[in-house]
DOLUMPA-493565 format. One record per residue (C-alpha): residue number from 1; residue in three letters; x, y, z. Coordinates in steps of 0.05 Angstrom, whole numbers, always signed. Each point is the difference from the previous one (the first is absolute). Layout:
BEGIN
+-----+------+--------+--------+--------+
|  nr | rest |      x |      y |      z |
+-----+------+--------+--------+--------+
| NUM |  ALA |      X |      Y |      Z |
...
+-----+------+--------+--------+--------+
//
This chain:
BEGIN
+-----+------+--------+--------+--------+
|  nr | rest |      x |      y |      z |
+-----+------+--------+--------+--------+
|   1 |  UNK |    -53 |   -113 |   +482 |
|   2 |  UNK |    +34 |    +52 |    -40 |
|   3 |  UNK |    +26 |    -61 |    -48 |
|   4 |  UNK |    -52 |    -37 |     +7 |
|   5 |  UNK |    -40 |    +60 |    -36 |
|   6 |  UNK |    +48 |    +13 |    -59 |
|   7 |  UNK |    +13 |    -82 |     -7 |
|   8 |  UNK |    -81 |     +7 |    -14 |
|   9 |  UNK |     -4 |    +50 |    -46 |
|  10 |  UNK |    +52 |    -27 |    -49 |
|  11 |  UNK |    -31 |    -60 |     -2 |
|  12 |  UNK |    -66 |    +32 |    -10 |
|  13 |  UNK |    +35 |    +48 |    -52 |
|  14 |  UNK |    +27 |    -66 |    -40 |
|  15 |  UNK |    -59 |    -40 |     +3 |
|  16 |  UNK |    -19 |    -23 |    -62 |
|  17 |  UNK |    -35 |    -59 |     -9 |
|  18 |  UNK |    -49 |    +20 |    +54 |
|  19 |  UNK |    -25 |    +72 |    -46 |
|  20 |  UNK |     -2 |    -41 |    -62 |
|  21 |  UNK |    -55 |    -50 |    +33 |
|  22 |  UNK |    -42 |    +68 |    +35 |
|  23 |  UNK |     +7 |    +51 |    -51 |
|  24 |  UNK |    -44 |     -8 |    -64 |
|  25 |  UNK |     +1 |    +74 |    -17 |
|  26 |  UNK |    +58 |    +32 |    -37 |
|  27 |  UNK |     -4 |    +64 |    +33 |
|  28 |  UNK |     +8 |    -28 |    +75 |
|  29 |  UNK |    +68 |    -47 |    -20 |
|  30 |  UNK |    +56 |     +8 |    +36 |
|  31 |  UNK |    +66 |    +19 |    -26 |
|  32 |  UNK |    +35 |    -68 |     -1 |
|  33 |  UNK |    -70 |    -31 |    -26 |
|  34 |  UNK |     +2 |    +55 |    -58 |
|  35 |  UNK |    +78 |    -21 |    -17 |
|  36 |  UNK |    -18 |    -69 |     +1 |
|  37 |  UNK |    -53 |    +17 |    -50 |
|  38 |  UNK |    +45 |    +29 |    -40 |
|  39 |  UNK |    +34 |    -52 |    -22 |
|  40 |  UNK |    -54 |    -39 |    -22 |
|  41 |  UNK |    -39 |    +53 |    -33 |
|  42 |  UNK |    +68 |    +43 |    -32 |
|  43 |  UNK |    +42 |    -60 |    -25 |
|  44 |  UNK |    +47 |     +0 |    +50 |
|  45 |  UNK |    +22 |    +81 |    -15 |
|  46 |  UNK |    +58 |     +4 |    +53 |
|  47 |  UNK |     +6 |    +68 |     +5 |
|  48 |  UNK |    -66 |     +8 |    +28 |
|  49 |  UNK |     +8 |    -55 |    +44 |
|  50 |  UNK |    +69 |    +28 |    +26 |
|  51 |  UNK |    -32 |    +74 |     +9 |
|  52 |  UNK |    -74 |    -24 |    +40 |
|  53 |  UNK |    +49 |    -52 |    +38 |
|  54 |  UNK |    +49 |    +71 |    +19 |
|  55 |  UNK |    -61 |    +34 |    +24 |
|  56 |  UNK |    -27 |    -59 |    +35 |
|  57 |  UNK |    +65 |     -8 |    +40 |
|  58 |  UNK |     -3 |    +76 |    +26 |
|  59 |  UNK |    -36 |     +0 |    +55 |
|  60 |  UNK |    +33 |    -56 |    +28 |
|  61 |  UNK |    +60 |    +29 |     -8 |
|  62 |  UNK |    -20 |    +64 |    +33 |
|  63 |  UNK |    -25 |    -44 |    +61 |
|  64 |  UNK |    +56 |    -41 |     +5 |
|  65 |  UNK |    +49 |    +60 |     +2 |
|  66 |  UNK |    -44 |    +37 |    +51 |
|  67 |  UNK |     -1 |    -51 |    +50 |
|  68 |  UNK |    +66 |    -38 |    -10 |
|  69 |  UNK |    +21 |     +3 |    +64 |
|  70 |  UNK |    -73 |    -36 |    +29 |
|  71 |  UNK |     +8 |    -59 |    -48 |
|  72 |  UNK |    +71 |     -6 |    +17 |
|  73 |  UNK |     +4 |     +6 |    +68 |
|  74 |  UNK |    -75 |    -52 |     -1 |
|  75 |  UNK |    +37 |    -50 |    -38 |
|  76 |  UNK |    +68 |     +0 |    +32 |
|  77 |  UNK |    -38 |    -20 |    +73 |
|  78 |  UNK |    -49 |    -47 |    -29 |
|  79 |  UNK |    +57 |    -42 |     -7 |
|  80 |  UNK |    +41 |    +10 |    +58 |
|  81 |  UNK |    -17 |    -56 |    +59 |
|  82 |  UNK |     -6 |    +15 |    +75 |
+-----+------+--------+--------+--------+
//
């Protein structure tokens, strides 16, 4: 359940498509909506794309490195057989 949870909330954290259809307002985007944005709105000013895209990948980070051992050990016996 434990990977089931964090498999979840990256996928929640890295949906995109699904904010850019809900979210009209500006000051409800999310961050991967808002770097998106950027890109059209900026002219494609890679710095800021790099620096939002650092910060995006943070808390997934953090996540992953707390609970390495859960998505390890979840993955290494959803394959095994028997």
């Amino acid at each position: 359940m434990a990977v089931l949870a964090i498999f979840v909330f990256d996928w929640a954290w890295d949906d995109l498509l699904w904010g850019i259809m809900i979210l009209t307002d500006r000051l409800k985007w999310t961050l991967p909506i808002a770097i998106a944005n950027l890109r059209v709105q900026e002219s494609n000013q890679y710095e800021l794309q790099m620096a939002g895209s650092t910060l995006a990948i943070i808390p997934v980070i953090i996540l992953f490195l707390a609970l390495q051992r859960h998505i390890v050990r979840g993955v290494a016996l959803s394959g095994l057989k028997g």
